[in-house]
C-alpha positions in Angstrom: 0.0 0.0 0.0 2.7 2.2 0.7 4.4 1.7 -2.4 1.4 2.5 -4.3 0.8 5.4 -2.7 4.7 6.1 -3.6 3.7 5.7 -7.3 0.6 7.9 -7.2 2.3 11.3 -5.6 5.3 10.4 -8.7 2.5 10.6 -11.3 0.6 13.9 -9.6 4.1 15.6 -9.1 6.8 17.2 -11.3 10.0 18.0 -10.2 12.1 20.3 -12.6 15.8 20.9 -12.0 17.0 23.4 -14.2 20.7 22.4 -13.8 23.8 24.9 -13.7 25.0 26.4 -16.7 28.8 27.5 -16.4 29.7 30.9 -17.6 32.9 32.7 -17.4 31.7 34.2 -14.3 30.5 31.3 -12.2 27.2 29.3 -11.5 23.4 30.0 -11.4 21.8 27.9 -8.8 19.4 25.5 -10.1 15.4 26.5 -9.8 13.1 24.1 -8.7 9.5 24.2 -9.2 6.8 21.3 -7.9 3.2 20.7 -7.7 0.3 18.7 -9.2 -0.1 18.2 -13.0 -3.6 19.8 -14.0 -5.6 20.1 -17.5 -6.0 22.8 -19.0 -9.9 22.3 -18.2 -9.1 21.3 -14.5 -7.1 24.8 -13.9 -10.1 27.3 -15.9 -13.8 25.8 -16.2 -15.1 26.9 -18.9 -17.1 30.2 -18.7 -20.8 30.7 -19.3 -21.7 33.7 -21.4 -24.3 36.2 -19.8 -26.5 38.7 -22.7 -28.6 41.5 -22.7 -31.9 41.9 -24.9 -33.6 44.9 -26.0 -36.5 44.7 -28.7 -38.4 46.9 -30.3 -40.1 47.2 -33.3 -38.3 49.3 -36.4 -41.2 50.4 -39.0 -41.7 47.2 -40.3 -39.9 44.9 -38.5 -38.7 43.4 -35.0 -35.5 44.8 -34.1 -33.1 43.0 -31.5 -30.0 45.1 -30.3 -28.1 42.2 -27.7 -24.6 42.2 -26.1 -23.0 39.4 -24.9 -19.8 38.9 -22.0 -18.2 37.1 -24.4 -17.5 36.4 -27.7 -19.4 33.9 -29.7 -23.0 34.0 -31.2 -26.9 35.2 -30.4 -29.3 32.7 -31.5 -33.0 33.6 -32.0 -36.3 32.0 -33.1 -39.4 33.2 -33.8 -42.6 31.2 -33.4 -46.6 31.7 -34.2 -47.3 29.6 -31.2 -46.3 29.5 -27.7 -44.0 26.4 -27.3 -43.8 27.3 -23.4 -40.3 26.9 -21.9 -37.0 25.7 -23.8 -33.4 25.2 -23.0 -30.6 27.2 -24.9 -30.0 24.0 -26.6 -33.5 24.2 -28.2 -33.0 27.5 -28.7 -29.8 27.0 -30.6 -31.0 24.2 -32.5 -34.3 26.2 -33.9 -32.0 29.0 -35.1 -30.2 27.0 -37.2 -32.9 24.9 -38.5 -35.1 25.3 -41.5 -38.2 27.3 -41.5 -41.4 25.2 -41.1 -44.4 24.7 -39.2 -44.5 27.5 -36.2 -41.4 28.7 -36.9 -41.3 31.6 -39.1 -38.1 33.2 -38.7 -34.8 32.5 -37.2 -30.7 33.7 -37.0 -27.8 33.9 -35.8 -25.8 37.1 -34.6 -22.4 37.2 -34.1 -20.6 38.3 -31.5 -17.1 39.9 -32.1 -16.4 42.2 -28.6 -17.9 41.1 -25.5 -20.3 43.7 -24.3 -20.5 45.6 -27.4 -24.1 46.1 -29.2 -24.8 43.7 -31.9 -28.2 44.2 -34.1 -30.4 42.6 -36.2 -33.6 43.2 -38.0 -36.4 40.4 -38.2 -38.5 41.4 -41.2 -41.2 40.0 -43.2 -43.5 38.8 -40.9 -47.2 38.7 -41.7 -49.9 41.3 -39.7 -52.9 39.5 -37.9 -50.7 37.8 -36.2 -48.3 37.7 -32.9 -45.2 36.2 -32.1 -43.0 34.5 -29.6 -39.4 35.4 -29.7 -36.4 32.8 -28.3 -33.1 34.5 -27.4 -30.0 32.5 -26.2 -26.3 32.6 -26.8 -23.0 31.1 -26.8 -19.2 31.7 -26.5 -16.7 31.0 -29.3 -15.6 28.2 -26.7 -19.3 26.3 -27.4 -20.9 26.9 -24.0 -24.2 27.9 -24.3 -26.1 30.4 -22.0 -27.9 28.6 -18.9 -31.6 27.7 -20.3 -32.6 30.1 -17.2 -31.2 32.9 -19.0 -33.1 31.9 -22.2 -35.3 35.3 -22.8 -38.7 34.6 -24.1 -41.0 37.6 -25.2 -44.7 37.0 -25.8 -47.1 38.7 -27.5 -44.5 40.6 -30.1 -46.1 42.5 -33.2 -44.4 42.4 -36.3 -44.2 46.0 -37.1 -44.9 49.7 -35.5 -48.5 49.7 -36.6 -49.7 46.6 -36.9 -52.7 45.2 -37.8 -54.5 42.8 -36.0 -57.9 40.8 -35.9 -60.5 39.2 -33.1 -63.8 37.4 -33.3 -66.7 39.4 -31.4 -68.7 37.9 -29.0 -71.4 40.5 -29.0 -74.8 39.4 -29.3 -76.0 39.6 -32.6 -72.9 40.4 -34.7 -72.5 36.6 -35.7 -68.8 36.8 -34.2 -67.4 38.9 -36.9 -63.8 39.3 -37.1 -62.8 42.7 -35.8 -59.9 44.6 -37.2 -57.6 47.3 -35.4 -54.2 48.7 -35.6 -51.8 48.7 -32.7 -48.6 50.1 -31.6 -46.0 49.0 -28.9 -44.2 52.0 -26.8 -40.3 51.6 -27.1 -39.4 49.7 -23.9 -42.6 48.0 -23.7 -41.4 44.6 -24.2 -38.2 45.2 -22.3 -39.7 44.7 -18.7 -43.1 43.5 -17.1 -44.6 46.5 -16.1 -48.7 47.2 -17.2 -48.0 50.6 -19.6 -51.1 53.1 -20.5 -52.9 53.0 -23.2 -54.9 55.5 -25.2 -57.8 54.3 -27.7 -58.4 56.5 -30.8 -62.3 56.4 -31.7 -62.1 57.0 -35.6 -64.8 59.1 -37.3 -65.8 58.9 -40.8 -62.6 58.7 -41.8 -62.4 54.8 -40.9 -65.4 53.5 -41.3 -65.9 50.5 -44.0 -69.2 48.9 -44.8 -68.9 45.3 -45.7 -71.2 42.8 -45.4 -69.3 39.9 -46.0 -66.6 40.9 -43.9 -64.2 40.6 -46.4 -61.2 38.1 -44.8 -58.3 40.0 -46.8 -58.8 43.0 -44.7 -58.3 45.4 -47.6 -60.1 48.1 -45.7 -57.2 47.8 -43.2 -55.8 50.7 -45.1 -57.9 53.4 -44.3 -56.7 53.9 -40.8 -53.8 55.4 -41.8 -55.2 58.7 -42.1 -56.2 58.7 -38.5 -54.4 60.3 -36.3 -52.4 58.0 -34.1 -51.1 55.8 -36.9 -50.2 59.2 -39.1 -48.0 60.3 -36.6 -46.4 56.9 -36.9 -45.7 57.4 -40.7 -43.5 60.6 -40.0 -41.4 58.1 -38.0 -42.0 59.6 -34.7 -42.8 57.5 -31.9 -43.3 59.9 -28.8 -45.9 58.8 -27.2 -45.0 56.3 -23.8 -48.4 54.1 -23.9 -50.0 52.0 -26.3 -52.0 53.0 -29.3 -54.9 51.2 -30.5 -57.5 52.2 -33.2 -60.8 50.2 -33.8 -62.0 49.9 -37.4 -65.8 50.1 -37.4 -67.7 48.2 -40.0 -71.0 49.8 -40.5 -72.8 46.7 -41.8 -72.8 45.3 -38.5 -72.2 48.2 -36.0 -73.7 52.1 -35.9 -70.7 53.7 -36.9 -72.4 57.3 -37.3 -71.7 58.8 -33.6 -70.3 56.0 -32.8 -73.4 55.0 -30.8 -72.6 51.7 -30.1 -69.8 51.5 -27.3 -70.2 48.0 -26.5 -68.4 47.5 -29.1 -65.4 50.0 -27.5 -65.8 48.0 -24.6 -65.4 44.8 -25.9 -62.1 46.0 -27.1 -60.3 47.2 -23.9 -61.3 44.3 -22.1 -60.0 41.9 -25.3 -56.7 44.0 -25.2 -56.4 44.2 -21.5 -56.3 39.7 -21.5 -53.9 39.9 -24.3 -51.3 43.2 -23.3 -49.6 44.8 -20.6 -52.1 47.5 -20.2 -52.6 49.5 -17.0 -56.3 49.3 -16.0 -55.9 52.8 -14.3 -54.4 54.5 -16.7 -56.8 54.0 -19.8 -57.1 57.2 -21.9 -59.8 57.7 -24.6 -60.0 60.1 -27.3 -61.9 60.9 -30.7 -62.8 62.8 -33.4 -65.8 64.0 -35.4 -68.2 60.7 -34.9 -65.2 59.4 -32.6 -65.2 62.4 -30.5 -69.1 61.9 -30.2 -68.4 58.4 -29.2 -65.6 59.7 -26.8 -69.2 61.3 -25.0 -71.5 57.9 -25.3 -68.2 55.7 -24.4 -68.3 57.9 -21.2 -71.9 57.1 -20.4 -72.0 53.7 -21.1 -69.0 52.7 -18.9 -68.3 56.0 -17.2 -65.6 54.1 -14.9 -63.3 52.9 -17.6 -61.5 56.1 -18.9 -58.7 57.6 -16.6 -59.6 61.0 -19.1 -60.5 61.8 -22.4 -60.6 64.2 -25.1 -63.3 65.3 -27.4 -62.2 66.6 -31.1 -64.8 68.6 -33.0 -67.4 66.2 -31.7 -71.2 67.0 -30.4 -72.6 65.7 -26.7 -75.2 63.4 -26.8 -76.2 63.6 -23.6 -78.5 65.9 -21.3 -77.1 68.3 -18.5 -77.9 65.6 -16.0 -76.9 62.5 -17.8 -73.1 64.3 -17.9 -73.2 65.0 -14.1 -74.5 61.1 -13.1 -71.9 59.9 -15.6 -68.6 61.9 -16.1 -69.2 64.4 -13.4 -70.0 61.9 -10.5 -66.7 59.7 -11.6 -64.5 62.8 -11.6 -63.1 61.9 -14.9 -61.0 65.0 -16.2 -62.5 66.2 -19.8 -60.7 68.5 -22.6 -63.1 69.1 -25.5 -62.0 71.2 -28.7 -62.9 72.1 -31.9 -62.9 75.0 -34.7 -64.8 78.2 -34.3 -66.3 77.7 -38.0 -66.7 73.6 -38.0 -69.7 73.1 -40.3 -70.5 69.9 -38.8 -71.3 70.5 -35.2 -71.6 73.4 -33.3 -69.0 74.9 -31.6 -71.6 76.7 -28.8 -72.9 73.3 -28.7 -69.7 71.4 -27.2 -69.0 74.7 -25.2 -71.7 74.4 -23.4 -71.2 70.8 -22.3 -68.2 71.5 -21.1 -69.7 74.0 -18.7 -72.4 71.9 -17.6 -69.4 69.5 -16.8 -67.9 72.2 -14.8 -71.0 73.1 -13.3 -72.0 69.3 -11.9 -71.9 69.3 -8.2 -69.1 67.6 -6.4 -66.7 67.2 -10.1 -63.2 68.4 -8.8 -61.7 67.3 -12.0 -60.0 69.0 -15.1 -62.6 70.5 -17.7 -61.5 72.3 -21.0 -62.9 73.9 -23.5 -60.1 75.0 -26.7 -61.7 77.2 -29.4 -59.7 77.2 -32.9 -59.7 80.4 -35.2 -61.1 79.8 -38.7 -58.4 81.6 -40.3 -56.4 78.1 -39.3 -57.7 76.6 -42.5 -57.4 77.6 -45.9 -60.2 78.2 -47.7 -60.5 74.9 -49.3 -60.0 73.3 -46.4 -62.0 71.2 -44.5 -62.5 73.1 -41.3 -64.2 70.4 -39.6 -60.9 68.3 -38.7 -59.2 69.5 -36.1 -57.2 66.6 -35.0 -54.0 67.7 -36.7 -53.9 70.8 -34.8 -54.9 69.3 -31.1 -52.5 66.2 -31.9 -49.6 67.4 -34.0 -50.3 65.3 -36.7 -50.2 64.9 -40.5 -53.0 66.4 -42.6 -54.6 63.8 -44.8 -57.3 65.7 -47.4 -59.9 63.4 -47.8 -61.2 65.9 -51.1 -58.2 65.5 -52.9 -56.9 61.9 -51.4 -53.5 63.5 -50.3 -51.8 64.3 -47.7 -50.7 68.0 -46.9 -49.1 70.4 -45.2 -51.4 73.6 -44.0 -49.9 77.2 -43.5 -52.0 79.4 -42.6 -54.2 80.4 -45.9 -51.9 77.9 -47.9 -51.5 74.2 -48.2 -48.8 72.2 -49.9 -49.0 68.7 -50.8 -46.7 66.3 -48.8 -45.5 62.8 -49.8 -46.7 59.3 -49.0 -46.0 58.4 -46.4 -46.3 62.0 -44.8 -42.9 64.0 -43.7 -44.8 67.1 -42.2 -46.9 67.0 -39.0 -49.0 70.4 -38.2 -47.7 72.6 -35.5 -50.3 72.6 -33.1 -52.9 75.5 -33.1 -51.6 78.9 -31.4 -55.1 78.1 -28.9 -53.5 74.5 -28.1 -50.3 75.9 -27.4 -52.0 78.6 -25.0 -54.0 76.5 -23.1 -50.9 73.9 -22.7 -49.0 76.8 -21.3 -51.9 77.8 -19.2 -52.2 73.5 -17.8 -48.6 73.4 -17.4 -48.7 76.8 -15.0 -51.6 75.5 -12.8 -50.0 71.7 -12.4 -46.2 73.0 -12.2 -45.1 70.6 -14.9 -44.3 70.8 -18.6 -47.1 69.7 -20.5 -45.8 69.8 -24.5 -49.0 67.5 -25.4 -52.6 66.4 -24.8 -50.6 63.2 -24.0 -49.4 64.8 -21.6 -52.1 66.4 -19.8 -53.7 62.8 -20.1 -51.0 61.3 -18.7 -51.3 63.7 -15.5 -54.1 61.5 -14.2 -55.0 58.1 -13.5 -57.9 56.3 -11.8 -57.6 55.7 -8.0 
């Protein structure tokens, strides 16, 4: 046994005698160096890389900026369906399969310096749809990330304004498929958090009528001109809450006024079981029918909206039906439209804002913004005012293009738009006058809607 051992510690030990060399000079003593013999594997284990993930979606694509500790690759795969957990293994092996089935898009990213950004753009996807996104990596040495670091995102939209579809379940609509656009706030998919979210009531300028409720969706198209998908086009995204616009279809809803809010209602609830969306912090706006509908939403389901805002609407509801409805929930109000609107009367929404004011017990935000005519020129439609309370593009529905309005002149823009209207010198004042009375900086109606929330 002892000779054994003997033999063992001679294998596990190396004894090196670097001997004396003779100069003219003398000797160098001889240098001795022992210990156990280790592999290379033994003396490092092999390091597991760490990453970072940051998605959002580019125009008309995902985009994934990633860094990595170390070098190697980022593997990603993109699903139509939730395949739950899977390791970094899976992971891997789905990026550098072949497309088919569920899987719709996959890659790999490589990693040349550790902790630098490394980007790619997944593009091509089909709308009325939502994806799953797989993200793992690798070093150059082959280990992969730990499958708990394996980031999954749900619910990703292929674009900035995507369109998307749902069946109805209200009674009597024969569970039509219901179309809307929606856009994702930068960060949104970065963290957990519930984010706000605004709803856009269209007005005549969405509304389709098709009785067979044509599957293609070719009507989609129309909702570009509204609003909160035009100030998309001008590729600015400044707005920190979700965007969602509604199409109505007027063979199966009443479109004119937009009388039937169920419909609305439906909606929210559908998008707050399928997004992030913070329940107290629901904004609604309109315009023209829309606005109206921003008014009947309100009675319908007068606890829903955190606040809202009314453009160049009419109120369909008495003094008293205001009070027991917006008044008695507190919910702050900003109503606006132009002093010559030849669709509804300007006295006429004036005055429900001060019956708003006037309810007993409403300690809320009520506001009333008057536009000058001399806004528009002459060939103008004076009745949309939404460019000028939203700092958007101007889409002329007369001469199907969009343009750029100065004062008594208008010049026509491209497609998609590049100009957005400045907002109207009334907007700007009563912004100015907000921002005084709350001590912040309001720059928007987004912001002044942002200022409140429900308790």
């Amino acid at each position: 046994m002892h000779l054994d051992r003997f033999r063992t510690a001679r294998k596990l030990k190396v004894i090196l005698n670097i001997a004396a060399m003779s100069f003219i000079a003398g000797c160098a003593p001889a240098l001795k160096i022992s210990g156990p013999v280790l592999a290379l594997s033994q003396m490092s284990p092999a390091l597991v890389p760490t990453f970072t993930l940051n998605v959002q979606n580019g125009v008309m694509s995902i985009d994934l900026t990633c860094q990595q500790s170390l070098a190697g690759k980022i593997y990603y795969a993109v699903y139509d369906t939730d395949l739950g957990t899977l390791t970094s293994a899976q992971v891997k092996a789905s990026a550098q399969g072949s497309i088919a089935g569920s899987l719709v898009a996959n890659g790999t990213i490589t990693v040349d310096m550790p902790n630098s950004d490394v980007i790619a753009s997944i593009e091509s996807l089909a709308d009325k749809k939502r994806y799953i996104l797989y993200v793992t990596g690798e070093s150059t040495a082959g280990q992969l990330a730990a499958d708990a670091s394996v980031k999954k995102i749900l619910n990703l939209i292929p674009n900035r304004q995507s369109k998307q579809v749902y069946n109805t379940v209200l009674s009597g609509k024969g569970g039509i498929e219901m179309r809307y656009t929606i856009h994702m706030p930068r960060g949104y998919y970065n963290d957990t958090n519930d984010w706000p979210f605004i709803i856009y009531i269209h007005g005549g300028e969405g509304v389709y009528t098709d009785s067979g409720n044509d599957a293609a969706g070719t009507n989609f198209a129309m909702l570009q001109h509204t609003p909160l998908v035009s100030r998309l086009l001008t590729n600015i995204d400044d707005i920190p809450m979700i965007q969602a616009t509604l199409q109505c279809n007027a063979s199966f809803f009443s479109c004119t006024n937009q009388s039937e809010p169920a419909m609305y209602n439906e909606f929210i609830n559908y998008l707050k079981a399928n997004y992030r969306i913070n329940a107290k912090r629901i904004y609604v706006i309109g315009m023209s029918w829309g606005g109206s509908g921003v008014w009947n939403f309100n009675r319908a389901y007068p606890t829903h909206a955190a606040a809202t805002l009314s453009m160049s609407g009419q109120r369909v509801q008495t003094a008293a039906q205001i009070c027991s409805t917006i008044g008695a929930n507190n919910i702050p109000f900003w109503a606006t439209i132009n002093a010559n609107d030849y669709i509804y009367s300007a006295a006429n929404m004036q005055t429900a804002i001060n019956d708003l004011k006037a309810c007993s017990g409403y300690t809320a935000d009520a506001r009333y913004t008057q536009f000058s005519g001399t806004l528009y020129p002459a060939t103008i439609n004076t009745h949309m005012t939404a460019e000028y309370t939203l700092n958007a593009p101007f889409y002329n529905f007369s001469s199907n293009l969009w343009q750029w309005l100065n004062g008594s002149t208008n010049t026509n823009d491209t497609n998609p738009p590049t100009h957005r209207q400045s907002l109207a010198p009334e907007m700007t004042a009563e912004l100015a006058a907000a921002s005084t009375q709350y001590g912040v900086t309001l720059n928007s109606v987004f912001d002044w809607l942002m200022l409140w929330s429900k308790p």
